[in-house]
C-alpha positions as CSV (number, residue, x, y, z in Angstrom):
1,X,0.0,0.0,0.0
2,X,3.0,2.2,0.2
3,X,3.2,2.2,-3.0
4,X,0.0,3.1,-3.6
5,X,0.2,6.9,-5.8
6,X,-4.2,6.7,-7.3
7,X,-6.1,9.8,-7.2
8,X,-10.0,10.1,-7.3
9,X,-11.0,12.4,-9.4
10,X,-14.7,13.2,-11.3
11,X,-14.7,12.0,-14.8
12,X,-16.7,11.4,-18.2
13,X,-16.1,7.9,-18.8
14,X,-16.8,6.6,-22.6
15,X,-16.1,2.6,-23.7
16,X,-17.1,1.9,-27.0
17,X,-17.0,-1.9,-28.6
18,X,-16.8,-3.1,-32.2
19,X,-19.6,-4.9,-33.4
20,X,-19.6,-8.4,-34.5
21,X,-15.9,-7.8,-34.4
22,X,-15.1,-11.8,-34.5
23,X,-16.8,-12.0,-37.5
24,X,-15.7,-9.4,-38.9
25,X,-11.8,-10.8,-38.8
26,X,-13.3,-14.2,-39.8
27,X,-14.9,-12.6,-42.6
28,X,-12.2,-10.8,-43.7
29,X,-9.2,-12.2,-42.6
30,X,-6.5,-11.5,-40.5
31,X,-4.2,-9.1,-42.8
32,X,-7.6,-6.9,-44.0
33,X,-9.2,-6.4,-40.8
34,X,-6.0,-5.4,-39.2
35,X,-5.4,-2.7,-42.2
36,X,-8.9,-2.0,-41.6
37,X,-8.6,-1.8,-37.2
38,X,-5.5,0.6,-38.4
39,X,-7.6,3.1,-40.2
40,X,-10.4,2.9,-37.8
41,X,-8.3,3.5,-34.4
42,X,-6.4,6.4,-36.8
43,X,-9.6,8.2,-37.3
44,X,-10.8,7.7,-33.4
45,X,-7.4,8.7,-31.8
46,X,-7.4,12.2,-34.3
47,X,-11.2,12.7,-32.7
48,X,-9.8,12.3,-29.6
49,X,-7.4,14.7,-29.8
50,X,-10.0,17.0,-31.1
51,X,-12.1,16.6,-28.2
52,X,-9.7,16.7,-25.3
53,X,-10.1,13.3,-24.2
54,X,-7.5,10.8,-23.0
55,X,-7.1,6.8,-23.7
56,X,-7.0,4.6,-21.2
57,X,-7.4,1.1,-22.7
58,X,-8.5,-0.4,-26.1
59,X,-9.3,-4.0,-26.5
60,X,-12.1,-4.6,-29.3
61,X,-13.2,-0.4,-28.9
62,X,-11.9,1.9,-27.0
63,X,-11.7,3.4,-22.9
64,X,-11.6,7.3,-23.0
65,X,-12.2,9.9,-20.3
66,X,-12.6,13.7,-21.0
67,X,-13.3,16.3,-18.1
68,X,-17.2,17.1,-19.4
69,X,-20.3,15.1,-20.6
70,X,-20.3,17.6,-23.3
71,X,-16.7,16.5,-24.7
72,X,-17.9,12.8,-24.5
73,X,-21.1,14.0,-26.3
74,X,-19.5,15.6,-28.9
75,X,-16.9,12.8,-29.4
76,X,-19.9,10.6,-29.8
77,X,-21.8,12.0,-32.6
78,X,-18.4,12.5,-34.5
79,X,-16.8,9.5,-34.0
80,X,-20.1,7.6,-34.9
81,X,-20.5,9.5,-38.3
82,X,-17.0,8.8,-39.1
83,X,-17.9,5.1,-39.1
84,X,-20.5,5.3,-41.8
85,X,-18.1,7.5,-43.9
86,X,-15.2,5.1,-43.4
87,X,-17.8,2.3,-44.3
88,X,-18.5,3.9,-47.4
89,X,-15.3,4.2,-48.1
90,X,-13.6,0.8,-47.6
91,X,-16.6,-0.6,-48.7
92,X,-17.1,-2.5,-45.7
93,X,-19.9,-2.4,-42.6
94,X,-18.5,-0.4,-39.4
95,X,-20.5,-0.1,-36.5
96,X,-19.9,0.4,-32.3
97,X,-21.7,1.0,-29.8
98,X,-20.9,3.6,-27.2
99,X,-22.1,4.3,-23.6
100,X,-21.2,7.3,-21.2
101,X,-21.2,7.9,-18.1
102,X,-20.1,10.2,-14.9
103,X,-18.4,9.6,-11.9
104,X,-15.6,9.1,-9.4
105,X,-13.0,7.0,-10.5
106,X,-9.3,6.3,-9.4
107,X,-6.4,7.3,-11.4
108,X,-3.1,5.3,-11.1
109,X,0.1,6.0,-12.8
110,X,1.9,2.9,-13.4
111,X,5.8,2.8,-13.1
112,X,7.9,3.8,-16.5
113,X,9.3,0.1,-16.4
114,X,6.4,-1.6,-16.2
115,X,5.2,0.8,-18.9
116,X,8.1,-0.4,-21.0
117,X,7.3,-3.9,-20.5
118,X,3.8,-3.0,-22.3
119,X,1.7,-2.0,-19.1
120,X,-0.4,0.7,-19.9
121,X,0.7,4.5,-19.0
122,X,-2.4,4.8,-16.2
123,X,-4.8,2.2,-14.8
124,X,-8.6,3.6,-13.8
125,X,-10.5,1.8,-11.0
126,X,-13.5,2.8,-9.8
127,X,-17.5,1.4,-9.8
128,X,-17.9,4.1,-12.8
129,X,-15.6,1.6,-14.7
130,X,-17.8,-1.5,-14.3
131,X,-20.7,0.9,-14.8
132,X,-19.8,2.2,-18.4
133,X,-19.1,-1.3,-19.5
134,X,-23.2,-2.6,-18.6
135,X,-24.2,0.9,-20.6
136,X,-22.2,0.1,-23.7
137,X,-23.4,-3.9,-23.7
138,X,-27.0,-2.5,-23.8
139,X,-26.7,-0.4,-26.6
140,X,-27.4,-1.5,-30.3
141,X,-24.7,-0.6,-33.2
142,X,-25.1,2.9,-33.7
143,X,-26.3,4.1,-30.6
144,X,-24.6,6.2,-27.6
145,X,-26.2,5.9,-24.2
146,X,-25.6,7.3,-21.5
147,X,-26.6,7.8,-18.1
148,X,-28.6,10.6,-16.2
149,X,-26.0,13.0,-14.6
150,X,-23.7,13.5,-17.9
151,X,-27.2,13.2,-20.0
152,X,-28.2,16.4,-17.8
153,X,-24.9,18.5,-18.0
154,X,-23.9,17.5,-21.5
155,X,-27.9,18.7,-22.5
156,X,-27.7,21.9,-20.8
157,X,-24.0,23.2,-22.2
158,X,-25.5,21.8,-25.8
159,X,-27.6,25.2,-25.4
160,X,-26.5,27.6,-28.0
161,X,-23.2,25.4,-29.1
162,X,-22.8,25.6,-32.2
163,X,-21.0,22.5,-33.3
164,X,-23.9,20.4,-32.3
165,X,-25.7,19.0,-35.3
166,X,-29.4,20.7,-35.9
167,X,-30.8,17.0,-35.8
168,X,-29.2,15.6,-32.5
169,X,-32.0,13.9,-30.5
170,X,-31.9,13.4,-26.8
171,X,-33.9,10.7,-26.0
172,X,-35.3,9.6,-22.6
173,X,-35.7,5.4,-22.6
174,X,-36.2,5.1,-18.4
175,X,-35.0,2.6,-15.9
176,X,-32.7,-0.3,-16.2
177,X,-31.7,-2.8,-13.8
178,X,-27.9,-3.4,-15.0
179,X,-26.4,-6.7,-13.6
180,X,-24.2,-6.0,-10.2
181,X,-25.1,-2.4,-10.0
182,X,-28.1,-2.3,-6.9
183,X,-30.6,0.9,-7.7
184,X,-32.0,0.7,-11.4
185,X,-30.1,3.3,-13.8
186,X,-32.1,5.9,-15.8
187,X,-30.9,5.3,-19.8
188,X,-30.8,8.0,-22.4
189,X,-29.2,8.5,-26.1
190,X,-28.2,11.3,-28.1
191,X,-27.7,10.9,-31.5
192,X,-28.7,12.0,-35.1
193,X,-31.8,11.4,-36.5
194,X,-31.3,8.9,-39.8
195,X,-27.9,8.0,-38.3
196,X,-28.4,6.9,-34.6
197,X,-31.0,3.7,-33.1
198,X,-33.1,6.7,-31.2
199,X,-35.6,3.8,-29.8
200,X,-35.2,1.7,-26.4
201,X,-32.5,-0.7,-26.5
202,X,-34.0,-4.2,-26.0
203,X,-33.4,-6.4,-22.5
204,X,-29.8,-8.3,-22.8
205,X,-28.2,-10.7,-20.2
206,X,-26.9,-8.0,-18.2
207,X,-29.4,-5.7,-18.3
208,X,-33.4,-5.1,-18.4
209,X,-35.9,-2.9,-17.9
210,X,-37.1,-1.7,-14.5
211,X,-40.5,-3.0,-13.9
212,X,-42.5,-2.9,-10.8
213,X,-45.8,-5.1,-9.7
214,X,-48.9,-3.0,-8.3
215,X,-51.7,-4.2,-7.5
216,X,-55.0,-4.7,-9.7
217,X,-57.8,-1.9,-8.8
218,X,-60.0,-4.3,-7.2
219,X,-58.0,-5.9,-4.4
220,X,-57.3,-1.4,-3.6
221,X,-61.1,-1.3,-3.5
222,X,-61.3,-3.9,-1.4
223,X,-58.5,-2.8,1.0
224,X,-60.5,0.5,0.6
225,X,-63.5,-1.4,2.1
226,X,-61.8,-3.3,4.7
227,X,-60.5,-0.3,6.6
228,X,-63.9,1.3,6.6
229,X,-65.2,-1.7,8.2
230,X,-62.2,-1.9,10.7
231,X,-63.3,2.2,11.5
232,X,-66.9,1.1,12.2
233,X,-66.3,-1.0,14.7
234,X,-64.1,0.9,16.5
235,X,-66.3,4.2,16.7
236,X,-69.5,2.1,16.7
237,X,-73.0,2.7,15.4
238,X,-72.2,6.8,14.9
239,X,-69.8,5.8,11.8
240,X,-72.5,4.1,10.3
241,X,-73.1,6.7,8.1
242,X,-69.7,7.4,6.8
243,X,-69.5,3.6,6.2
244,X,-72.4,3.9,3.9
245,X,-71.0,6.8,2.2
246,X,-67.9,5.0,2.0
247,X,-70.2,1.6,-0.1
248,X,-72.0,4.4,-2.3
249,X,-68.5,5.8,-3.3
250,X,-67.2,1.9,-3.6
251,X,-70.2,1.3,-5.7
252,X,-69.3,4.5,-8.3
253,X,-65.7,3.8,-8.3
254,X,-67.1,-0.1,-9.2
255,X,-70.0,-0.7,-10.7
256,X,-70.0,-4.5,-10.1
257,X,-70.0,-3.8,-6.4
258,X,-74.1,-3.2,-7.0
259,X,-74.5,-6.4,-8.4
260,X,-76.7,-8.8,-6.0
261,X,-74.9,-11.2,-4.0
262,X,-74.1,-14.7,-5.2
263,X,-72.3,-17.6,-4.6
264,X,-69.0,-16.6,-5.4
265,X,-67.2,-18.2,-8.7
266,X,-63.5,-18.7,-8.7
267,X,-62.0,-15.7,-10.6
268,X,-59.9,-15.9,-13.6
269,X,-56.1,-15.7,-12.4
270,X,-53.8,-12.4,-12.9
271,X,-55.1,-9.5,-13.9
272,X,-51.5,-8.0,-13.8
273,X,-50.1,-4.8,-15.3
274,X,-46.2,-3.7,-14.7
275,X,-45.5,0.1,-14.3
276,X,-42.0,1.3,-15.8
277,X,-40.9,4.1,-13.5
278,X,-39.0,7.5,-14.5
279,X,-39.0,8.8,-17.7
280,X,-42.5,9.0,-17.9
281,X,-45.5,6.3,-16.9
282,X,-45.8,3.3,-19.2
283,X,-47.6,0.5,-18.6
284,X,-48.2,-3.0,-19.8
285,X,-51.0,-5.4,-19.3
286,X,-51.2,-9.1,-19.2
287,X,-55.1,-10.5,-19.1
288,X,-55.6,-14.3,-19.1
289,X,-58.1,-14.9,-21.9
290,X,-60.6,-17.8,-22.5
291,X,-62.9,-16.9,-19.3
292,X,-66.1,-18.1,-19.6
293,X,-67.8,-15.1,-18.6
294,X,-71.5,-17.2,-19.1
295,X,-70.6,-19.9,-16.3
296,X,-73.7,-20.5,-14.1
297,X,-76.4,-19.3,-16.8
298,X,-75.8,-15.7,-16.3
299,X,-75.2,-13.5,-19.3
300,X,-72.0,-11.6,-19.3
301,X,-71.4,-7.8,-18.8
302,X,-70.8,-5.8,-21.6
303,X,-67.4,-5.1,-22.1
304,X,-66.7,-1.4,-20.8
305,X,-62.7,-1.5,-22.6
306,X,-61.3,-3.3,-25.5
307,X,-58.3,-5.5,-24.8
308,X,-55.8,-4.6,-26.9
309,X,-53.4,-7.8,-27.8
310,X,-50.4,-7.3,-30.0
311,X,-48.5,-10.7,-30.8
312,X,-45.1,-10.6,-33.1
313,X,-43.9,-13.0,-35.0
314,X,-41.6,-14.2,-33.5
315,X,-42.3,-13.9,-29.9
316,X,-40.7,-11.7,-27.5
317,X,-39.9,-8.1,-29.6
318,X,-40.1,-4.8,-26.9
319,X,-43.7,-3.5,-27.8
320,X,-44.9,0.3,-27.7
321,X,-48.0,1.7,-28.1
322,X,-47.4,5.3,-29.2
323,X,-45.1,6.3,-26.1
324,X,-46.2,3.4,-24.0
325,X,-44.0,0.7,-23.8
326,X,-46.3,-2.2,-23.2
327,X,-43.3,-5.1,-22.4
328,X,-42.6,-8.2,-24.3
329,X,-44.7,-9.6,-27.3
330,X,-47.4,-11.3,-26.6
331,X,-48.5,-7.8,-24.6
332,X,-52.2,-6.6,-24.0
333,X,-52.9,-3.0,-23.4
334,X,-56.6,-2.0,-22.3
335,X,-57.9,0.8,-25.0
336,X,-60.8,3.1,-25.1
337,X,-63.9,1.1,-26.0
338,X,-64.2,2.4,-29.5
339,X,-63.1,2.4,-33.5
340,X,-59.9,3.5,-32.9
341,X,-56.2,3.2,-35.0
342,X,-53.2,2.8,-32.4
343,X,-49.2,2.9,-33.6
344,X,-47.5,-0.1,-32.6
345,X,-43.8,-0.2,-32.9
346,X,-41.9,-4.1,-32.6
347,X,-38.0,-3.9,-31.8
348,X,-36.6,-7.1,-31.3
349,X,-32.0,-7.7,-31.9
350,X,-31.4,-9.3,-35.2
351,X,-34.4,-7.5,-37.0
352,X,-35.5,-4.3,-38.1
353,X,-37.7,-2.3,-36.3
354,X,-41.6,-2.9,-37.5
355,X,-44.0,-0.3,-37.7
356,X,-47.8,-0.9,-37.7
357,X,-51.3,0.5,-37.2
358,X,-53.5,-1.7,-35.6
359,X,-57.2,-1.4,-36.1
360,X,-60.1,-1.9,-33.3
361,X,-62.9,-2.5,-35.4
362,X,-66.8,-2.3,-34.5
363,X,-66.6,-5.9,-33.9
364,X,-63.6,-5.9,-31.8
365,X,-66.1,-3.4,-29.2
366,X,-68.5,-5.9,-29.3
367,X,-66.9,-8.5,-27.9
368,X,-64.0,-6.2,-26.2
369,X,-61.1,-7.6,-27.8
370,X,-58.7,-7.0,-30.5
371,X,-55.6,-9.0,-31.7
372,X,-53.0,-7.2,-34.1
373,X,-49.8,-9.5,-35.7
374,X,-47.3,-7.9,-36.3
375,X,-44.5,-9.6,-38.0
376,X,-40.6,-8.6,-37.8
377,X,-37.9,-9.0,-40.8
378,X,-34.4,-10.2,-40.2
379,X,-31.4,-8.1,-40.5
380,X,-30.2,-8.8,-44.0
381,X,-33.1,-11.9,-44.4
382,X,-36.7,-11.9,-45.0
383,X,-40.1,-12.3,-43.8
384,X,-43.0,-12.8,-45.5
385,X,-45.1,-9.7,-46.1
386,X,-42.7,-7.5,-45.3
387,X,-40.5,-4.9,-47.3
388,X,-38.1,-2.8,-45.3
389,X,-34.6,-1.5,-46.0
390,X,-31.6,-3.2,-44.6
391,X,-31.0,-2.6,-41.4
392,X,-33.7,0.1,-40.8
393,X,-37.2,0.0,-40.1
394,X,-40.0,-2.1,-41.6
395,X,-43.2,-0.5,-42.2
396,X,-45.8,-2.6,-41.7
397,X,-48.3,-0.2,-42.5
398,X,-47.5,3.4,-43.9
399,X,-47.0,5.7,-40.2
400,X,-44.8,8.4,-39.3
401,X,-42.3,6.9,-36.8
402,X,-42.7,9.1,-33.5
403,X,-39.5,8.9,-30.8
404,X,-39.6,9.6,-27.6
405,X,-37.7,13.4,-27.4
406,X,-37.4,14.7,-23.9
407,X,-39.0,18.9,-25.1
408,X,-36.4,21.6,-24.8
């Protein structure tokens, strides 16, 4: 520990990682991809000069640190459109992704002959370092995340500079739990619209969304109910009356409530909707179907919402309705009980983003249910119906795409 010379200091981390970069060597072979590796790290180290940052390690990408968000920031977009020039250039497919993020980190200056035996100049320690890494591995090729506190600082010194690009987005996707980090992270991107991913990054091994249960409206009514009774008894016969009032507002709140007693039937399980927290309220909604509502002779109730069900093919894509990110495919989101059009958007790694307009026709508000399929095309493949540009969006139906832009 005597030996010991690290100093904590507040910095702008940035690690960005190759993609497919295996494949690219085994595509290209050895000699090529290292001529091509050269030009890349050329360009990157020039930007970094630009940009007063500092390397700390490269394996597959890059470690950098630079004393502001905004330096990471602008590194970011430029070193990002300097892989689609070099790809047009060397006539070859270049993509990273990139994540940022602030904090304290340790700063240790290793000695000049272990430098000279090929250790590197300074070693960083420091949670932020672990940290960074689970950013970048969420992000898709293209795409810069980056987490809340440099997201803030970097946004607000973007006012009035002038060497940010017109269309740079900054995008709000909300809370991830990131593997070994405790508290769920807030996630955001900035990038160029027609350049950058700009939509949620899909869950991954070492990170997911944040999702939190709550519980369904009925069993709050009921708790509702049961502290009203608990009240009555202890005040006795003069709380009566509140108790009633407290039924008639129970019975407004939930119309069923009025319904004459009967022997009770079991009820279908899990009426279950997730709430994504920060970044706005989105919600997702998963209703067991198949009940027979008519059990017993009784006719059902008129359905008072549609169920919404949007199922991808395959399985599993990130749903969102409008700004609503509704979880996993198969999801069900509760809409207004109406004809109604709703934008559905499928993201799912290894396809292209689907667009599509689902329809709730008269017939879906008879019988309170709609199902919409959306189906996904493979990166570079096909699907069946489909027609979408490599690498970019499919639209499903003709939309505007909308994303999610945090207002100035």
């Amino acid at each position: 520990m005597s030996n010991f010379n690290g100093t904590p200091v507040v910095k702008t981390l940035m690690l960005t990682d190759f993609v497919d970069s295996t494949k690219f060597v085994e595509t290209y072979g050895d000699m090529k991809a290292a001529s091509i590796s050269a030009v890349h790290d050329r360009a990157a180290r020039d930007l970094l000069r630009r940009y007063g940052g500092q390397e700390i390690d490269k394996t597959d990408g890059f470690l950098f640190i630079f004393d502001r968000p905004i330096d990471a920031v602008h590194y970011a977009l430029s070193y990002n459109q300097a892989l689609l020039d070099l790809s047009k250039e060397l006539g070859v497919t270049l993509a990273a992704r990139t994540g940022i993020h602030l904090g304290e980190v340790i700063l240790r200056e290793n000695p000049p002959d272990d430098v000279a035996r090929g250790a590197k100049p300074v070693e960083l320690e420091g949670l932020a370092k672990p940290m960074v890494a689970r950013i970048m591995s969420l992000a898709l090729g293209h795409q810069a995340l980056i987490t809340q506190s440099a997201f803030e600082l970097a946004r607000r010194a973007s006012v009035g500079d002038p060497h940010i690009p017109q269309d740079t987005q900054w995008v709000e996707h909300g809370p991830y739990v990131l593997k070994g980090i405790e508290e769920p992270v807030r996630i955001f991107e900035v990038g160029r619209v027609g350049s950058a991913v700009l939509e949620a990054p899909p869950n991954t091994s070492k990170a997911h969304r944040y999702v939190v249960k709550r519980q369904s409206k009925g069993l709050i009514i009921a708790a509702a109910a049961s502290v009203a009774l608990f009240v009555l008894l202890l005040l006795g016969g003069a709380a009566a009356v509140a108790f009633n009032l407290v039924q008639k507002s129970i019975a407004k709140a939930n119309p069923a409530a009025e319904a004459p007693a009967r022997t009770p039937e079991p009820e279908p399980a899990g009426v279950d909707v997730a709430v994504e927290q920060g970044g706005g309220v989105e919600e997702k909604a998963e209703v067991d179907q198949g009940v027979d509502s008519g059990q017993g002779g009784e006719e059902a109730p008129p359905p008072t919402v549609v169920a919404l069900r949007v199922v991808t093919e395959p399985e599993g894509a990130t749903i969102k309705l409008g700004k609503t990110t509704l979880g996993l495919s198969p999801a069900t989101q509760e809409v207004p009980l109406k004809v109604d059009e709703y934008e559905i958007r499928a993201s799912l790694r290894g396809h292209a983003t689907a667009r599509a307009t689902c329809t709730v026709t008269q017939e879906d508000v008879a019988r309170g249910e709609s199902v919409c399929t959306v189906k996904l095309k493979k990166r570079g493949g096909s699907s069946s119906g489909d027609e979408g540009g490599k690498g970019g969006e499919v639209k499903v139906e003709g939309v505007k795409p909308r994303i999610h832009i945090i207002p100035d």
